[in-house]
N, C-alpha and C positions, 0 to 999 in steps of 0.2 A: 553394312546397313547404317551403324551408325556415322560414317561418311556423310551421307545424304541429311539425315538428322543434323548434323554438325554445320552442313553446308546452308540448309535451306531453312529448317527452323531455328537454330541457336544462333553459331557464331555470324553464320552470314548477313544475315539483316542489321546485327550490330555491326559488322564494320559496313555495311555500306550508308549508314545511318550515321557513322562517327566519320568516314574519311569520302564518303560522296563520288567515288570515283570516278573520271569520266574517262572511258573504253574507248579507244583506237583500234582497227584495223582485225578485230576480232571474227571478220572472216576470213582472213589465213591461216585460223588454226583448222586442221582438217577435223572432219565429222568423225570421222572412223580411222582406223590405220596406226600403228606406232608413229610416231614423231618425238622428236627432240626439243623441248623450249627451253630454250638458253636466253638468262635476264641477267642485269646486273643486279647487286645486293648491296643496296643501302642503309635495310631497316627491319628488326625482328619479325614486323608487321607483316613482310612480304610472302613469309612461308605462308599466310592465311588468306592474302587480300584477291592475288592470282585464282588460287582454289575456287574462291566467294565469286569471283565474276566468270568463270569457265565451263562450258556447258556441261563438259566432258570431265570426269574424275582426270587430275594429273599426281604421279607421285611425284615425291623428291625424296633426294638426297640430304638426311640432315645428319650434323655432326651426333657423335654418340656419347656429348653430355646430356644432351637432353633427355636421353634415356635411362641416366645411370646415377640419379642422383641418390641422395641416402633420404631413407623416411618413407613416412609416406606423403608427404610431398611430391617424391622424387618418384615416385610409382606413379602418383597422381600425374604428372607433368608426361612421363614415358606413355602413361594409356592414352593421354590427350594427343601427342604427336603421333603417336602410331593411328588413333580414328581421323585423324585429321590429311592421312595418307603419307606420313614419315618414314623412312627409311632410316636407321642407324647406320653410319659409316662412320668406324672407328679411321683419324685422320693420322695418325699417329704412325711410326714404322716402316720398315721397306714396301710391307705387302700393303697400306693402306688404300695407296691408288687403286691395284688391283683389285681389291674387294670393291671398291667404288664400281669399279668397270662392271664388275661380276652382277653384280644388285642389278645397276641401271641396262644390262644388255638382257636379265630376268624379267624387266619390266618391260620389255620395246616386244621382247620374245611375243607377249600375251596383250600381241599388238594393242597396247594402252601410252596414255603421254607419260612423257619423262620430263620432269620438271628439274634444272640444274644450272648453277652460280657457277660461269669456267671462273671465276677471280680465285673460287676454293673459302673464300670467307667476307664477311662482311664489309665494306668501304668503310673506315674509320673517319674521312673525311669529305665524303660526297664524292670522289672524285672516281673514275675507273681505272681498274688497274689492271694488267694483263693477264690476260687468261690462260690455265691449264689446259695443258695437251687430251687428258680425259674423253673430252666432249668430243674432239674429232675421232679419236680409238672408235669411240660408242657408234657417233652418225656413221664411218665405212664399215665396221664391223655390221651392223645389226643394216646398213642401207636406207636409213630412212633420213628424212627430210629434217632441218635445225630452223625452227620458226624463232628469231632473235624477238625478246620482249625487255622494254623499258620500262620501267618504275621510275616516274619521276613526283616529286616529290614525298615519301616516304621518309626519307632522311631528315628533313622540315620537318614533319610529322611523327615519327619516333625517335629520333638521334640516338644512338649506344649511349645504352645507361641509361635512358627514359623509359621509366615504366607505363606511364597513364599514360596516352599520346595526345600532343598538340591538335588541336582544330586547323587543319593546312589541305588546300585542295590536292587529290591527287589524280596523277594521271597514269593507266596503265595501255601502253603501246603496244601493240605488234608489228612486225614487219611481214614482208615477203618470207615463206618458205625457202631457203637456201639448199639447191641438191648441188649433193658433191658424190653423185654418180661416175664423174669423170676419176675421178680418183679410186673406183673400187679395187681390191686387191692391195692398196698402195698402206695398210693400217697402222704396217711394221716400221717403214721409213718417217726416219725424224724431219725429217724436211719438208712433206708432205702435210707431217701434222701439225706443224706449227704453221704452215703457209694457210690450212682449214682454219684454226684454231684461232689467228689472224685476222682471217677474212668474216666469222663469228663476231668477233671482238668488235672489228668496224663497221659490221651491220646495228650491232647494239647503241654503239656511240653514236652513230647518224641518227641513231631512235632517240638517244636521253639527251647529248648537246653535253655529256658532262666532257670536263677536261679527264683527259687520258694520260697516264703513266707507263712507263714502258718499263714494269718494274712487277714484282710480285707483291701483293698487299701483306702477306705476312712476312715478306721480309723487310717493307716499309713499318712495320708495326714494330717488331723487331727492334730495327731500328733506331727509331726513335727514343724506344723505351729503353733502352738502352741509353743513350743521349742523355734523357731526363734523368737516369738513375745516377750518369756520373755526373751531370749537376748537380744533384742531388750530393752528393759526396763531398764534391767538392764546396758546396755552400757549409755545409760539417765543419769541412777542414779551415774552414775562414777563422782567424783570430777575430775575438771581439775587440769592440773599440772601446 
């Protein structure tokens, strides 16, 4: 109940009042039926903005800080994402993926939408990064159709680490429904699902125009941070003049 409260009387009229969205292709998301919508992730805002212009309740998959913070705070933020149609998936550990699966094939079960990031985390630089295998398991497992969505500009409008968000237009995309019926049976094979997983990935990016990586985002994150820490050290280790 308080879904709909959240959707139509609070949070929704505020974002569409702060970020104006303008909707593409929003009749391919089906009326009825489980579905998959697979978006890229560029901005905190996006767990909210999708929901605000969707006629239909869609959950997601969200990480399981948001739920577990200390205080009450931390309670206050967990009841907000849980009415806001959150899911906690702890990303952590062997089993992590699999609880992922578990949640989102619960949710397609009780033929409703499934809202889900294959990157697994937010673009630190606007840019797309290759997608987790996940989302193909889920679309052959559960049979239902992967409607790819763009968020484009979001990232303009909140960038990680921006709290209040920028005044930037944005644009939320849909494509074509994607069935990958041809592949039923096939859940198990890794080749299969990367070749889905793939084929998700480049429906997306013909939606947002963003440059693509052929890389995982948290191991680009990683990365870099990494990088920066041993410059960081290494600026330490500099004699002074």
């Amino acid at each position: 109940m308080f879904y709909y409260v959240l959707k139509y009387v609070l949070l929704g009229p505020l974002l569409r009042l702060v970020f104006r969205p303008r909707i593409e292709g929003l009749e391919h998301v089906p009326s009825s039926g489980a579905a998959i919508v697979a978006g890229n992730h560029l901005s905190f805002s996006d767990h909210f903005l999708m929901p605000a212009i969707l006629k239909r309740r869609i959950t997601f998959l969200a990480k399981a800080e948001y739920f577990t913070g200390p205080g009450i705070k931390g309670r206050l933020t967990a009841a907000f994402f849980r009415s806001a149609g959150q899911i906690p998936v702890d990303r952590t550990g062997k089993e992590a993926g699999q609880a992922a699966i578990r949640e989102g094939l619960g949710v397609l079960r009780k033929d409703e939408l499934l809202g889900i990031y294959p990157e697994g985390t937010r673009s630190h630089d606007g840019r797309l990064y290759k997608g987790k295998v996940g989302v193909a398991v889920m679309a052959l497992k559960a049979r239902v159709p992967v409607i790819p969505c763009a968020m484009i500009g979001t990232f303009e409008a909140q960038p990680p680490g921006k709290v209040i968000p920028n005044i930037h237009p944005v644009v939320i995309r849909f494509g074509k429904p994607l069935d990958f019926s041809r592949y039923a049976g096939m859940e198990n094979e890794k080749a299969i699902l990367r070749a889905v997983t793939d084929e998700i990935m480049y429906a997306i990016l013909s939606l947002s125009e963003q440059e693509y990586v052929d890389q995982y985002a948290a191991v680009v994150k990683a990365e870099e941070a990494e990088e920066k820490a041993a410059n960081a050290r290494k600026f330490r280790r500099m004699p002074l003049s």
